[in-house]
C-alpha positions as CSV (number, residue, x, y, z in Angstrom):
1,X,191.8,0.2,143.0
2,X,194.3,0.7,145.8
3,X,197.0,3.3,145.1
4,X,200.4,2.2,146.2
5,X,202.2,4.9,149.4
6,X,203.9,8.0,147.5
7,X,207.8,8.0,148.5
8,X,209.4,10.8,150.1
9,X,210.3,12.4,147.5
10,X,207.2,12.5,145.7
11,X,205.7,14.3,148.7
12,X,208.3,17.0,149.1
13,X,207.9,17.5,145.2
14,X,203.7,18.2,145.8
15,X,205.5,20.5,149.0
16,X,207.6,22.6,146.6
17,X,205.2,22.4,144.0
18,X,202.9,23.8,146.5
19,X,205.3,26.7,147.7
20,X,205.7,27.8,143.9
21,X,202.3,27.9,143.3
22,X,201.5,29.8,146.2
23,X,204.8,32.5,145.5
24,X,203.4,32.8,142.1
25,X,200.0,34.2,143.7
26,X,201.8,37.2,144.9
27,X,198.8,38.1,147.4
28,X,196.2,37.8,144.4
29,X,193.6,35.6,146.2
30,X,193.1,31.6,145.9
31,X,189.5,32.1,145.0
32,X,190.3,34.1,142.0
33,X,193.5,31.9,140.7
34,X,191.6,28.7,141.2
35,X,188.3,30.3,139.4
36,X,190.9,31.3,136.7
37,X,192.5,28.0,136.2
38,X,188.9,26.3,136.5
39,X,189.5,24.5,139.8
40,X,187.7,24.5,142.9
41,X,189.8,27.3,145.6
42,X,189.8,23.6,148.0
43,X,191.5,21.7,145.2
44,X,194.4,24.6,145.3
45,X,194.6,24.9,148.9
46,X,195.2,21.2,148.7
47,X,197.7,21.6,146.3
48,X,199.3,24.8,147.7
49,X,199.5,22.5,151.5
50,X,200.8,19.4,150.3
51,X,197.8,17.4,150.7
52,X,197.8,16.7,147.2
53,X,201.6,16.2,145.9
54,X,200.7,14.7,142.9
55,X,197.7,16.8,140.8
56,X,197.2,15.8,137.4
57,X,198.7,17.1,134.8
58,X,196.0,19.5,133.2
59,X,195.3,21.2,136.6
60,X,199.1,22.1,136.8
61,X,199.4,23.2,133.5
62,X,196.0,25.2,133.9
63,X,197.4,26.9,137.0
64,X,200.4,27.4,135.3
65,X,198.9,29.5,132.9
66,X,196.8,31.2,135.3
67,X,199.6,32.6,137.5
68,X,202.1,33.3,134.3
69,X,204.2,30.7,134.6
70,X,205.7,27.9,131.8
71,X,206.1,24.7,132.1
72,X,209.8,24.9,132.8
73,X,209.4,27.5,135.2
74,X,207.4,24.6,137.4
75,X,209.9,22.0,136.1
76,X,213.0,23.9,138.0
77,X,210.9,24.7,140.9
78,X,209.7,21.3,141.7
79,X,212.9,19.5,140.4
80,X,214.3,17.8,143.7
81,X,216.8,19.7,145.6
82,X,220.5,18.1,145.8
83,X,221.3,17.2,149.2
84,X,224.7,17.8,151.0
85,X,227.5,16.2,149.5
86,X,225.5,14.1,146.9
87,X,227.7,13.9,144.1
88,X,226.1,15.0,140.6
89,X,225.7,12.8,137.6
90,X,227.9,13.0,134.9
91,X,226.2,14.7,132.0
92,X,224.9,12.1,129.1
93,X,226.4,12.1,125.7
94,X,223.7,13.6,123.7
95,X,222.6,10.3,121.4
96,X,222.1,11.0,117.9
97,X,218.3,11.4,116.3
98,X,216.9,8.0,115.0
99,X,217.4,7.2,111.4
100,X,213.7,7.5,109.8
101,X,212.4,4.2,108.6
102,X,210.9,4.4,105.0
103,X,207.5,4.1,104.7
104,X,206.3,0.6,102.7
105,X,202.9,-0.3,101.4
């Protein structure tokens, strides 16, 4: 199977992904955040570098839990950063909740 390029911005989401991971450690060694998160200290370094943007999903959440931090705490820190002049969305109109269906036998 051949994996298709990441874009540009999926790469400078594994960077700041990376740079909030490695903040988080707050000097406590990789070794012992990887071992607590059960991941090999390489496969964080390659996170924490950039050399894997895009880990899968259990090992974030593992090292998310390992260093203290929720989900949305890694949500705002690797959501992309606005760039100069970009004008923001308009916020969506909150859509109501689906009518349940009944159940039939």
């Amino acid at each position: 199977m051949v994996r298709t390029p990441l874009t540009a911005e999926e790469r400078a989401r594994g960077e700041r992904l990376g740079r909030l991971l490695r903040e988080a450690r707050d000097g406590r060694s990789m070794v012992v955040v990887a071992a607590s998160a059960g991941i090999s200290a390489e496969t964080l370094r390659k996170i924490e570098t950039g050399r894997a943007p895009t880990p899968a999903f259990f090992t974030v959440a593992a090292l998310a839990r390992a260093l203290g931090l929720s989900m949305d705490d890694l949500l705002a820190g690797c959501a992309s950063e606005p760039t100069a002049g970009a004008a923001r969305p308009a916020p969506r109109e909150q859509e109501p909740p689906p009518v349940p269906l009944p159940l039939t036998a």
